[in-house]
C-alpha positions in Angstrom: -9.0 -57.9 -20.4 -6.3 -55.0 -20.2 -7.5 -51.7 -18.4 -5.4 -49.3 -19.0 -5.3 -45.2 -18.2 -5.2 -42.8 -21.3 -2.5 -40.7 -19.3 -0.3 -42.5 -17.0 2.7 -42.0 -15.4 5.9 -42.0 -17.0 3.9 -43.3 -20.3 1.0 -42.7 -22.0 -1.7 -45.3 -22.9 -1.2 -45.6 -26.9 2.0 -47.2 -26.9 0.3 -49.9 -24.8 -2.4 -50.6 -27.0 -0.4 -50.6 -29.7 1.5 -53.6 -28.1 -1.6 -55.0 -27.0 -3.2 -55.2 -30.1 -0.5 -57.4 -31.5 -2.0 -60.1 -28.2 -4.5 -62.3 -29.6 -7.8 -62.4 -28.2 -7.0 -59.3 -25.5 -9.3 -57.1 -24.6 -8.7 -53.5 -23.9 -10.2 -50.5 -22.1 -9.3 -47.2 -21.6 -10.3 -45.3 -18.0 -9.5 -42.1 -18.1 -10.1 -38.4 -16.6 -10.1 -36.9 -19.9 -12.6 -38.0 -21.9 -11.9 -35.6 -25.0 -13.0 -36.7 -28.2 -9.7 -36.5 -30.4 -8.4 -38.8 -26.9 -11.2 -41.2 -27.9 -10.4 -41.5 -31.2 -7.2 -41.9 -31.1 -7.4 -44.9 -28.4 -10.0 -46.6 -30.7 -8.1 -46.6 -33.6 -5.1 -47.6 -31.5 -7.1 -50.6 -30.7 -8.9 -49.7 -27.4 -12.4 -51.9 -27.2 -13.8 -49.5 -24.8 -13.5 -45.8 -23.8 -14.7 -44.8 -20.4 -14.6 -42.0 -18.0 -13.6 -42.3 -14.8 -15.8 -39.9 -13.5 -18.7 -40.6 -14.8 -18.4 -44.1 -16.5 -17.4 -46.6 -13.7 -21.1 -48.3 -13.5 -21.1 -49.0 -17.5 -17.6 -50.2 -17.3 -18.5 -52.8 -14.4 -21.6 -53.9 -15.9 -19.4 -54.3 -19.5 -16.9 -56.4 -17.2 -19.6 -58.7 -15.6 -21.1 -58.8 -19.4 -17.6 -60.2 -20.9 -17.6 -62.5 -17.6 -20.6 -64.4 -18.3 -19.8 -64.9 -22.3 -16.8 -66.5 -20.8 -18.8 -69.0 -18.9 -17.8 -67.6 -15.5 -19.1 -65.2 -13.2 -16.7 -62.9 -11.2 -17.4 -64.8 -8.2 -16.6 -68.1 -9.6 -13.7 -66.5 -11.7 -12.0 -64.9 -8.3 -13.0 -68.7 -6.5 -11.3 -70.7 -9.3 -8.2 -68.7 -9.4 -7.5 -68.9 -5.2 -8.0 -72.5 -6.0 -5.1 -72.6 -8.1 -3.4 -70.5 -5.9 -3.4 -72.7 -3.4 -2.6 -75.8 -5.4 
């Protein structure tokens, strides 16, 4: 899972997603400060999964995180545990 901002510095978010989309099995999410709809649009059809607000949307974003999470089999917890694991290996 990618999470990338709409507007960000010395780049905007589209071209990303348009590379991303081109990664199998990548998920993507836009977080941005302007939430306009002709933004949203254009990140959907760029290939964004989700489109959230950063002021407003941070709760729905975590709880779509933990969500993806458990359909993987892990919890964030056991995610963060099993990669210091391999860290240290």
């Amino acid at each position: 899972m990618t999470i990338i901002d709409f507007r960000m510095p010395g780049g905007g978010g589209l071209p990303v997603l348009q590379d991303l989309k081109l990664v199998p099995g990548s998920g993507r999410i836009i977080l941005t400060s302007f939430p306009f709809p002709q933004y949203r649009q254009a990140c959907l059809a760029a290939g964004a999964d989700y489109f959230f607000d950063k002021t407003k949307d941070i709760q729905q974003m975590t709880d779509i995180l933990i969500e993806l999470a458990s359909k993987n089999g892990d919890s964030p917890a056991e995610r963060v545990q099993r990669e210091s694991k391999s860290k240290n290996a």
